[in-house]
N, C-alpha and C positions, 0 to 999 in steps of 0.2 A: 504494500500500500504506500505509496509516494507523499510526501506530506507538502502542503503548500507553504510556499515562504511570503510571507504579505512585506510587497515592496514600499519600501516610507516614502511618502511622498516629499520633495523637497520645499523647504522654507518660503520658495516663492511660486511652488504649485500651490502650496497653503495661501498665501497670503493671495493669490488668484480666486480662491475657492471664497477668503473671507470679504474681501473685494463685491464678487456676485453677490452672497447673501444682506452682505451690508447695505448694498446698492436699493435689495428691497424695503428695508427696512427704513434706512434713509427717506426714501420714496414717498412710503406710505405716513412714517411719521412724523420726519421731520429732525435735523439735528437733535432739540432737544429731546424728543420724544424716544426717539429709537433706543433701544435698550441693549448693551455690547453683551451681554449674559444674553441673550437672545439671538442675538448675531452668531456669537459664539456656536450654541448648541444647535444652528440650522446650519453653522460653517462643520458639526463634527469636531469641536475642538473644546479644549477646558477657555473659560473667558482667560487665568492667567496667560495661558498660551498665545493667545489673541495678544494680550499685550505687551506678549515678549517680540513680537511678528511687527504692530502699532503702538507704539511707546502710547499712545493718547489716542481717545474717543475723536479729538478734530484733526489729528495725523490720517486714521483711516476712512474721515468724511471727502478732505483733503483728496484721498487717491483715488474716491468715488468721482470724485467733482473732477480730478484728470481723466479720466478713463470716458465720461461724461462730455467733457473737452475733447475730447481725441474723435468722440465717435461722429461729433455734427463738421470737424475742420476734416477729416477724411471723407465723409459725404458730401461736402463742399471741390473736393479738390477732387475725387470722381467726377462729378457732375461737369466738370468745366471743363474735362479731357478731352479734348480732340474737337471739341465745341468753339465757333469762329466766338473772339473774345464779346464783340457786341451782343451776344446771347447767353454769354456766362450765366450775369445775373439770374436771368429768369430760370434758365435749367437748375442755377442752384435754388431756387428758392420752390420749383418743383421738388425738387430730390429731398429737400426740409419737410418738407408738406407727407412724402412717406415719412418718415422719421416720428411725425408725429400718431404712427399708430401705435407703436410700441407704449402705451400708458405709462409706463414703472419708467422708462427713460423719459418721457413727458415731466412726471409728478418729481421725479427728482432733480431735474432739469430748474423747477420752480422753487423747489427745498432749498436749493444754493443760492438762488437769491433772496428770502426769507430767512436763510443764515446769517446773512451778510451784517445782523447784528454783532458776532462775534468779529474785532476788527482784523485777525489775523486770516480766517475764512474770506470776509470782506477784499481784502489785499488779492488773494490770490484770486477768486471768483472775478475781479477787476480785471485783472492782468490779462487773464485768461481770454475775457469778453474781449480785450484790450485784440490780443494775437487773433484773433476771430474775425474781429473786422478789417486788421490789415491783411489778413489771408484772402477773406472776401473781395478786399481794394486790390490788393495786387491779381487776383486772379482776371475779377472783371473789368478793371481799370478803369473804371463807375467813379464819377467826380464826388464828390462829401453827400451833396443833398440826396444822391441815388441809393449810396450804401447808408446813408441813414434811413430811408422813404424804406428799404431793403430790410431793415432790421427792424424798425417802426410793424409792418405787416407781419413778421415771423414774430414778434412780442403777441400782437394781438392774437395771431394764428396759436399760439399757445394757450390762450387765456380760453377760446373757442373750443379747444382741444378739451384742456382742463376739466371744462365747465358741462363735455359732452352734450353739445346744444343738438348731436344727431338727433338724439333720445328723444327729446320733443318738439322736433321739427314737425311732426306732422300737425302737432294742434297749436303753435306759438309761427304765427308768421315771421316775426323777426330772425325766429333761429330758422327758420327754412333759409330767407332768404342768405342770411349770415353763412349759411354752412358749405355753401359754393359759393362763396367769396371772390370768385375770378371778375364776375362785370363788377362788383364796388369799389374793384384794385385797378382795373382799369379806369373807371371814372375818377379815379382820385390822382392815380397819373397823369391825366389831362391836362 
């Protein structure tokens, strides 16, 4: 009979695993709210472990909120590939618009600026926004008021998202109309 040897996973396949779980929990409740004993036991791990891995509860918000970052500047930088630059924009702002099906990336997406009380979260969630829009600017080469008009609609389109106005689109005319937002984007570009 052969016996199995259970392979350990390494330090930052762990902190990958605590990463994901943390990400829901973030999500759903919020820096303050999320509980690292909870994170912990959906990550598989004792909560010390966790904070031998995240010295601190805003270290592994922190790496939520990169990984967060990374996933909308890589679907920006897709979208713009091989796309004549006068079109950038719009392709990216299509390619945002999938992004926002994922809810748990939506709701967390909003936690981090609801953080931004805490001033060192604040700093980097800035920064972060900061690299965001010069990846947007360099890509589409969109003057100030485009990549702001550009980020102005992806704020709203969130809040849209958030608020799930599909749900009662059929008996609330405002969220009908709101929820194919393409003619009020173009009228407002006008």
């Amino acid at each position: 009979m052969a016996t199995q040897t259970k392979t350990r996973k390494s330090a930052e396949e762990r902190r990958e695993e605590i990463v994901a779980a943390a990400f829901e929990h973030f999500a759903q409740s919020g820096y303050n709210g999320a509980s690292t004993d909870a994170i912990a036991r959906d990550a598989g791990i004792s909560q010390p472990y966790l904070f031998r891995l995240f010295r601190t509860k805003r270290e592994l918000f922190l790496a939520c909120q990169q990984r967060s970052h990374e996933r909308i500047v890589q679907t920006f930088e897709r979208a713009a590939e091989g796309v004549p630059q006068e079109e950038r924009l719009e392709a990216m702002g299509h390619a945002y618009v999938g992004l926002l099906a994922d809810r748990t990336a939506l709701l967390f997406q909003m936690q981090s600026y609801a953080a931004c009380a805490d001033p060192e979260i604040q700093a980097r969630v800035r920064e972060r926004f900061g690299e965001t829009v010069q990846v947007v600017t360099r890509l589409s080469g969109a003057a100030p008021h485009e990549v702001w008009q550009f980020f102005s609609f992806g704020m709203l389109l969130n809040v849209m998202a958030s608020l799930d106005l599909q749900s009662i689109a059929d008996d609330v005319e405002w969220a009908k109309v709101w929820c194919d937002p393409s003619e009020l984007m173009s009228a407002a570009r006008a």
